[in-house]
C-alpha positions in Angstrom: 0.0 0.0 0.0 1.3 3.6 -0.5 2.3 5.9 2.0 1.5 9.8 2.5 4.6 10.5 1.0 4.6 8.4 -2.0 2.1 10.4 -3.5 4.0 13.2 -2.5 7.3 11.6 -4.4 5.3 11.2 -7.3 4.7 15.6 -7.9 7.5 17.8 -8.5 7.2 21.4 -8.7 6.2 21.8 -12.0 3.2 19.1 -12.1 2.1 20.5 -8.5 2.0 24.3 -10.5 0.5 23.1 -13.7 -2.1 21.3 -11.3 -2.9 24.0 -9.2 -2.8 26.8 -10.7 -4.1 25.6 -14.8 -6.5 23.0 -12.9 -7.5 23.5 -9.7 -8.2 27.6 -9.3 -12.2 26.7 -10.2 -14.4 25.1 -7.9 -15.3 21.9 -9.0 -19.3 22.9 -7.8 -19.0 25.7 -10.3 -20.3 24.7 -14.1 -17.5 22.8 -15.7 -17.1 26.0 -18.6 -14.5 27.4 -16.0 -11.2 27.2 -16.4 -7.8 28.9 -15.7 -6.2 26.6 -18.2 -5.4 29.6 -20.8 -4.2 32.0 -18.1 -1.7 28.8 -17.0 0.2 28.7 -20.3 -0.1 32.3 -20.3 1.6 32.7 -16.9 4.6 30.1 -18.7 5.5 32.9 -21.0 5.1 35.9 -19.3 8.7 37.3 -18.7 7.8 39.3 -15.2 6.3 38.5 -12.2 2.7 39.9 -11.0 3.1 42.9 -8.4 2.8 41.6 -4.9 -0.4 43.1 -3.6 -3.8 42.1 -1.5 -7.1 41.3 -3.8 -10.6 40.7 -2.9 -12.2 37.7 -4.3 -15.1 36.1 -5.8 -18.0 35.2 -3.3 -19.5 32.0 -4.3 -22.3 29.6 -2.5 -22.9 26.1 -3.4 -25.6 24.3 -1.9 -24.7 21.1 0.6 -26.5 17.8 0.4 -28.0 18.9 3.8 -29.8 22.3 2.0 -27.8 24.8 4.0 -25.1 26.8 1.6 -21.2 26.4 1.3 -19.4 29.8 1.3 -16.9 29.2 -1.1 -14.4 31.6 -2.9 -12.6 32.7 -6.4 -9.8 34.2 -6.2 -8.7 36.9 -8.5 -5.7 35.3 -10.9 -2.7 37.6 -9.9 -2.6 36.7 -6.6 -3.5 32.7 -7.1 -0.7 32.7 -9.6 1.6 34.3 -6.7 0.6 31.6 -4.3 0.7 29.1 -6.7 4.2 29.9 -7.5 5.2 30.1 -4.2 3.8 26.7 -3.2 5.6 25.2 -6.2 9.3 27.4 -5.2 9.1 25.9 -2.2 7.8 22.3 -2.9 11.4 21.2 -1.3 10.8 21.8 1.3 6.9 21.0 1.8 8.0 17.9 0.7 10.1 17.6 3.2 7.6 18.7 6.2 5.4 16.0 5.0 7.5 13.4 4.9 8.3 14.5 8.7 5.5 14.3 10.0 4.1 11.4 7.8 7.1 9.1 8.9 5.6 7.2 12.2 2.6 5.9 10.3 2.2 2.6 10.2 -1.1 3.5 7.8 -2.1 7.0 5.9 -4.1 8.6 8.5 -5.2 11.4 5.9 -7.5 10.3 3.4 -8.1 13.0 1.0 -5.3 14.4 -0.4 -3.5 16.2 -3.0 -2.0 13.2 -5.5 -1.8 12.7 -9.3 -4.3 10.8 -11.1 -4.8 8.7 -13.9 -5.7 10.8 -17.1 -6.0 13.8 -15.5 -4.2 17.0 -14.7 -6.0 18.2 -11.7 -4.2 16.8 -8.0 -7.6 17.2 -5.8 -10.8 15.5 -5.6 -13.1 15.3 -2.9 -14.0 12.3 -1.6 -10.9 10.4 -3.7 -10.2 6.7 -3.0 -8.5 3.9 -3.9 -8.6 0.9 -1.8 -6.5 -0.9 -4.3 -3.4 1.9 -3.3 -4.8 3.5 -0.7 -5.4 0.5 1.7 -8.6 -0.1 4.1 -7.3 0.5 7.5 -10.5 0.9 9.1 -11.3 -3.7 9.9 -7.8 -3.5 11.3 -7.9 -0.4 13.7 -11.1 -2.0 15.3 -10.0 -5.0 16.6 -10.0 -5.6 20.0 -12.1 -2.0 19.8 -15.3 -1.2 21.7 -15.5 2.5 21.1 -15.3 4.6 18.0 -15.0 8.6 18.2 -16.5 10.9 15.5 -15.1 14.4 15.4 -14.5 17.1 13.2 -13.0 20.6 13.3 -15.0 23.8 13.2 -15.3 25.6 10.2 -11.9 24.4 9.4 -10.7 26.0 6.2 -13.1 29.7 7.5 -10.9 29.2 10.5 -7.5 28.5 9.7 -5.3 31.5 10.9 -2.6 32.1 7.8 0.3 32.8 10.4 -0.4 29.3 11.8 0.6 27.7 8.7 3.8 29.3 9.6 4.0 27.9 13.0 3.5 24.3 11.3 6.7 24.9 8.9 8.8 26.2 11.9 7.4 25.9 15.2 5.6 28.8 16.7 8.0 29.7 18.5 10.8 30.3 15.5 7.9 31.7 13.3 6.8 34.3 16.3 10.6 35.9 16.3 11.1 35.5 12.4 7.9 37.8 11.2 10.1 39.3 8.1 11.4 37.5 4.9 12.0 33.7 5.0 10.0 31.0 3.1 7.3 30.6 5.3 6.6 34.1 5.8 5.9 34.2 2.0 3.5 31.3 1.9 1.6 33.4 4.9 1.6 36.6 2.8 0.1 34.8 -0.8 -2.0 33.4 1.4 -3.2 36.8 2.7 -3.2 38.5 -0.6 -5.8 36.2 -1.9 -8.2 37.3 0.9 -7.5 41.0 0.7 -4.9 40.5 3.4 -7.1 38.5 5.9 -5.0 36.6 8.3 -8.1 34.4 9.5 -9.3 31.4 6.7 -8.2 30.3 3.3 -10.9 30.0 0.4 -12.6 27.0 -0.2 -12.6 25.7 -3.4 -9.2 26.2 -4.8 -7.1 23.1 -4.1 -4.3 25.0 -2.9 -6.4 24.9 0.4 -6.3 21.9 0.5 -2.4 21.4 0.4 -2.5 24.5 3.0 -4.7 22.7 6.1 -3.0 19.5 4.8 0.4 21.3 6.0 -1.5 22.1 9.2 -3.2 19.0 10.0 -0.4 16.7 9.3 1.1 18.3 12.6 -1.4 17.3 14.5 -1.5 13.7 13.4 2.2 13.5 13.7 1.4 14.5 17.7 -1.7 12.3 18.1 0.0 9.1 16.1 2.7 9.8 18.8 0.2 8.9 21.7 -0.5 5.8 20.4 -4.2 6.8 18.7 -5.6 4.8 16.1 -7.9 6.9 13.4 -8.3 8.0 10.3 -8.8 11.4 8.7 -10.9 12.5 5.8 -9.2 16.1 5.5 -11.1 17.6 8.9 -13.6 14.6 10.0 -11.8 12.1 12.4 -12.7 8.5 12.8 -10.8 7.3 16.4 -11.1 3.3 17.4 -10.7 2.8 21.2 -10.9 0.5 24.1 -13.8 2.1 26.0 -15.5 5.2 26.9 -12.9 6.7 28.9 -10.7 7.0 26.6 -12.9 7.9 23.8 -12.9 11.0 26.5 -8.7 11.0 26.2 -9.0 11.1 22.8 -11.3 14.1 22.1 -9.0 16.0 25.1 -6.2 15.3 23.5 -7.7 16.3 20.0 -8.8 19.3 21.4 -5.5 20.3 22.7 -3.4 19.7 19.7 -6.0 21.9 18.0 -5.9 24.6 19.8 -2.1 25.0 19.3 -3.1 26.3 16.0 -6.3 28.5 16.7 -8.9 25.5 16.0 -11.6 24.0 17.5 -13.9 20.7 17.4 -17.6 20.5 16.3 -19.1 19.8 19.1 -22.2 19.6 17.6 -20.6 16.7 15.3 -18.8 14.9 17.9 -20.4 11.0 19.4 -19.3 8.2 20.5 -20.4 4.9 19.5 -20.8 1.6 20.8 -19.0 -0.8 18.6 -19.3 -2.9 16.6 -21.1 -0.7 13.1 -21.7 -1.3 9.8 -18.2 -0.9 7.8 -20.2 1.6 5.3 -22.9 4.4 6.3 -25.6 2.6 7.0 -27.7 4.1 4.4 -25.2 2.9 1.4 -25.2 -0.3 2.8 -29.0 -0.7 2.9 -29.3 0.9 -0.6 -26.3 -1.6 -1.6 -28.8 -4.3 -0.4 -31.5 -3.9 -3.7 -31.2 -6.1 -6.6 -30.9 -4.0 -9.7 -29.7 -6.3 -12.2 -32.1 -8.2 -14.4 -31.1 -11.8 -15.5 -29.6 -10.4 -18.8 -27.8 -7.6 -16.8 -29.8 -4.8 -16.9 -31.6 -2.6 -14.8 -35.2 -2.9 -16.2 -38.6 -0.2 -15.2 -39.4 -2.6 -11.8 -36.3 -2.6 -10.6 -35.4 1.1 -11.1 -38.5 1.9 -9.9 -38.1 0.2 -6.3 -34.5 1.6 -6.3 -34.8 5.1 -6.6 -38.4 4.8 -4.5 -35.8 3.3 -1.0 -33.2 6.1 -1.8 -35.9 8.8 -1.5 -37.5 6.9 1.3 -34.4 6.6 3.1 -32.8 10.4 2.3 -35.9 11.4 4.1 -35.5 8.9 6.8 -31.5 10.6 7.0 -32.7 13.9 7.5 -33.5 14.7 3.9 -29.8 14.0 3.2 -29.4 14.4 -0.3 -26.1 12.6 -0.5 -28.5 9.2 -0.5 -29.5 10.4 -3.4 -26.8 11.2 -5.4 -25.4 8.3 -4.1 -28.3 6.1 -6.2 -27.9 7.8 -9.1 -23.9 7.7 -9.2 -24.7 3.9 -8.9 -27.5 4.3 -11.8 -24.9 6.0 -13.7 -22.8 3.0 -14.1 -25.3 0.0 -15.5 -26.8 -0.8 -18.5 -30.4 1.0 -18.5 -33.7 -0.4 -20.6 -35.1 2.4 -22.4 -38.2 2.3 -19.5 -35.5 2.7 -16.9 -34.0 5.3 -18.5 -36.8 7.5 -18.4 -38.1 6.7 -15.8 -35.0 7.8 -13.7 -35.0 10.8 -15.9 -38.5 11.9 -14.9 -37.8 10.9 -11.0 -34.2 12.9 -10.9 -35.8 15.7 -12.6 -38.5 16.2 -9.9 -35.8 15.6 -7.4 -33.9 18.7 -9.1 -36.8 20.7 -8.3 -36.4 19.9 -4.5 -32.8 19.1 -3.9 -31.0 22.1 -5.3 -27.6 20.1 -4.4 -29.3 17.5 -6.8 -29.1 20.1 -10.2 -24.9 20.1 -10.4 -25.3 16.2 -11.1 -28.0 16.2 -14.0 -25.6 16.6 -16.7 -23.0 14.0 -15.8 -25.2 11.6 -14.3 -28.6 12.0 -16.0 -28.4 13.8 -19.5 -25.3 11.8 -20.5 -26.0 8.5 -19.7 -29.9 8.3 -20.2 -29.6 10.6 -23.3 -31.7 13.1 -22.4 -33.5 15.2 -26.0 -32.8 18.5 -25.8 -36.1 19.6 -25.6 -36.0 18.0 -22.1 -32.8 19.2 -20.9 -34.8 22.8 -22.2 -38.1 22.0 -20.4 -36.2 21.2 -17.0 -34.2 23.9 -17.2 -36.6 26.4 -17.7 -38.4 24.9 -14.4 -35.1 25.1 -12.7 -34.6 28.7 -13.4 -38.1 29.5 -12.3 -37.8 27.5 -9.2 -35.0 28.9 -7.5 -34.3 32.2 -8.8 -36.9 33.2 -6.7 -35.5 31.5 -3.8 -32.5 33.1 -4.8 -30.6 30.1 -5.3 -28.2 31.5 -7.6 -26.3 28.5 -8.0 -29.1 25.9 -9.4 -30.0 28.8 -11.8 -26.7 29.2 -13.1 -26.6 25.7 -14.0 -30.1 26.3 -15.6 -28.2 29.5 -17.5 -25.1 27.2 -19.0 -27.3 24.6 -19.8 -29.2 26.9 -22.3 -26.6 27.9 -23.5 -24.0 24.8 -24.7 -27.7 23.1 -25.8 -28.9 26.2 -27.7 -32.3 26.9 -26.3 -34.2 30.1 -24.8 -34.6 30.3 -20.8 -38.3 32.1 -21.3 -38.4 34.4 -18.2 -34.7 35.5 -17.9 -34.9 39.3 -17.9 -31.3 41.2 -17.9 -32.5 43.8 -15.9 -33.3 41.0 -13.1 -30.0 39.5 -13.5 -27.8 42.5 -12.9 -29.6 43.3 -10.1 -28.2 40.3 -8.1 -24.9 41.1 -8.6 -23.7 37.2 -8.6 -20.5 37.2 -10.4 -21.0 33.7 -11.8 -25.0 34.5 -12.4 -23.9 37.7 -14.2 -20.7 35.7 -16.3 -23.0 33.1 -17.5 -26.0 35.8 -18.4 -23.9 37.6 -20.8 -22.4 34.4 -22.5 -26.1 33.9 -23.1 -27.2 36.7 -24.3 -23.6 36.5 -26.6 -25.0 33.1 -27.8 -28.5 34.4 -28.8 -27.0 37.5 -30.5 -29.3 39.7 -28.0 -27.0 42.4 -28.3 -29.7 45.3 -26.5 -29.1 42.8 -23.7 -25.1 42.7 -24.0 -25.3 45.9 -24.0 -26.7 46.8 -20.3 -24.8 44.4 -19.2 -21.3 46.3 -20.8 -23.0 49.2 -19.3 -23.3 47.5 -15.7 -19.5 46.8 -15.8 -18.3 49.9 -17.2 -20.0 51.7 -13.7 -17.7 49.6 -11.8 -14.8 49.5 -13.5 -12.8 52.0 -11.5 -13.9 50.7 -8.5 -10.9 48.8 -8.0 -12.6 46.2 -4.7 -15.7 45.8 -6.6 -14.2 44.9 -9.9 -12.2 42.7 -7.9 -15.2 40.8 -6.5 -17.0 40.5 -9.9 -13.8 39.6 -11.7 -14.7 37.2 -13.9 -18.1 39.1 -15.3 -16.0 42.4 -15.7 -13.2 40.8 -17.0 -14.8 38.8 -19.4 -17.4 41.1 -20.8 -14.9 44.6 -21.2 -12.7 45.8 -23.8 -9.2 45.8 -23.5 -9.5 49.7 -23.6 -11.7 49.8 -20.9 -9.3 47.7 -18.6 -6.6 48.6 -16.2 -3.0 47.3 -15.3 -2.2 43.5 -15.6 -6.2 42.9 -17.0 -5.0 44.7 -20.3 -1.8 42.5 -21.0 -4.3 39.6 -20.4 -6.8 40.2 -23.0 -4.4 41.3 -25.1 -2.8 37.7 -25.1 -6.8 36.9 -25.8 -6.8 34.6 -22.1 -10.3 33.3 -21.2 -11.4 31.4 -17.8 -14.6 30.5 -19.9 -15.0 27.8 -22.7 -17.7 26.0 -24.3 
């Protein structure tokens, strides 16, 4: 099985820049017609360095499987490149403070990680597994177990302090009398200038966040491996096997402690302990696993898809109206053989699902349209009811799924008004607008939207936060500073 720092071994400092900064500036909850890969290659021949200087970002929300909203951020591209480039300078010695604190494992405590993949340029995904590679250390570290902790951190990325990142390179102590120049102190300040020089919490969504906490956390599991504690980590949720309850107690003490040596905190809200033995999967997965699906000439026919998808919506609601059940049936839909009943069928039931699980609409494309082969004139009807839906509700990220949907199909959303669209001053609601107006050759439309960036574009914070709309939609001649020399060398974070 592979260790923490064979993945490591297996990214130098050019792959870990190409992956970060061409691949991994977007969100992956964003529509997949973002990209930084233009502004990467650009960044390869550009002769001079960005100026070093503090930025506002983009504000983004993405809607969890639980209903409630992610805050998640964009950062403008001068100061992600700096960071970037700084991670990647310094990859030497990252490396090197990995393996450190990665050395005593017996097992890879963390989980999710930064590693390269088969076939694709990106280093992050969520939720990324392989067994195979990876291992299963969960069977073994219950043995002889009674107990088993659940924790997790407190708004961990929100609430990681940049000038703790520092005291993980150094020590606190070292980094405290060393505030100027040096290494570490430069990782703190591209940190900073992606948050409009806010010391407190790093941006979710691009993955150099997640290499940050990872630099962090490692620490602490370096500490805690030291005591003798058995868990595993999925990048801030800890799974602890013990003896009994006392000390499942220890455990959570001693959690606590380590993270508070770096401003952190638990969940308490999050945190149980309980009474072994459990199911080896989420109980939910493993009673959804537990429906036939497959016909006797290996397919999943009407009947059977029917009863399927009717115990995944029975038992999301049973979980709290979790929609991860859900997208957890469909992922599984997603990979067998359908009958054409089945098909629609799951179509027709995902669809009304969309209209009640905003977290559900992101998936439609991949999961539904692609592999049911959805007609266009559905993908049109659905999206129109999505827009409808939730722009209301102000759920700006369904409704920008709606908006891209219209327009790589080629089809009218029939009560989008441009007036009503500027007004919500959504960066990624306004980007995607004009593309479709663009698309339609509504050029009255283009128009008040040019209009609606050209009375912002010497506001230098509120450009900033609308980046990618103002960006995008301006001439070069209406432009300032680095912006120019990048539409000049015609780079778009937008393709279709």
């Amino acid at each position: 099985m592979k260790s923490y720092v064979d993945y490591i071994d297996e990214i130098d400092k050019n792959s870990l820049y190409q992956g970060l900064l061409g691949y991994g500036m977007f969100t992956d909850k964003l529509p997949p017609c973002f990209t930084s890969k233009k502004f990467y290659d650009y960044c390869l021949t550009r002769t001079n360095g960005f100026k070093k200087k503090a930025y506002r970002y983009v504000y983004y929300e993405s809607i969890r499987n639980v209903n409630v909203p992610r805050q998640m951020g964009i950062p403008t591209p001068m100061s992600y490149q700096r960071l970037c480039e700084c991670l990647a300078n310094n990859w030497d010695k990252l490396h090197k403070h990995f393996s450190d604190n990665t050395v005593n494992q017996k097992y890879k405590v963390s989980r999710i990680h930064i590693r390269k993949m088969y076939d694709k340029n990106n280093l992050f995904e969520m939720n990324y597994s392989n067994w195979k590679v990876d291992g299963t250390p969960d069977p073994e570290l219950s043995i002889g177990m009674k107990y088993m902790v659940k924790a997790d951190i407190s708004k961990c990325f929100p609430s990681i302090y940049t000038h703790s990142v520092t005291w993980a390179l150094v020590g606190k102590t070292k980094a405290k009398a060393n505030r100027r120049g040096n290494w570490y102190n430069e990782i703190d300040s591209c940190l900073q200038n992606t948050k409009d020089q806010e010391t407190h919490g790093l941006l979710i969504g691009p993955h150099s966040s997640n290499i940050v906490s990872e630099l962090i956390l490692c620490v602490i599991d370096n500490n805690l491996v030291d005591r003798g504690w058995k868990y595993i980590r999925n990048i801030d949720d800890y799974t602890c096997y013990v003896e009994d309850e006392l000390k499942a107690s220890e455990f959570l003490v001693d959690l606590q402690n380590e993270l508070r040596q770096f401003d952190l905190s638990l969940n308490h809200k999050k945190t149980r302990i309980e009474k072994l033995p459990l199911a080896s999967v989420e109980q939910w997965a493993r009673k959804i696993n537990s429906i036939a699906l497959l016909t006797n000439y290996n397919k999943v026919d009407y009947k059977n898809c029917r009863a399927y998808i009717d115990f995944a919506i029975e038992t999301a609601r049973k979980e709290k109206n979790n929609a991860a059940v859900l997208k957890y049936a469909i992922k599984v839909l997603s990979g067998l053989e359908l009958t054409e009943n089945a098909k629609i069928y799951e179509q027709q039931e995902v669809f009304m699902l969309a209209l009640i699980y905003p977290y559900m609409v992101p998936l439609l494309e991949k999961y539904i349209f692609e592999p049911c082969e959805t007609s266009v004139n559905d993908i049109k009807s659905i999206s129109n009811l999505i827009f409808k839906e939730y722009f209301l509700k102000l759920k700006y990220e369904a409704v920008s799924y709606a908006i891209y949907f219209a327009i790589k199909y080629s089809f009218e959303i029939e009560e989008m008004e441009v007036d009503k669209i500027i007004k919500t001053d959504d960066c990624i609601l306004l980007t995607l607008g004009f593309k479709y107006y663009e698309s339609r050759g509504d050029s009255k439309a283009v128009k008040k939207m040019q209009d609606y960036a050209e009375s912002f574009k010497n506001d230098e914070d509120k450009f900033e936060e609308l980046w990618i709309f103002g960006y995008e939609i301006l001439p070069e001649t209406s432009l300032k500073k680095d912006w120019v020399d990048l539409k000049q060398n015609n780079v778009s974070f937008i393709k279709f």
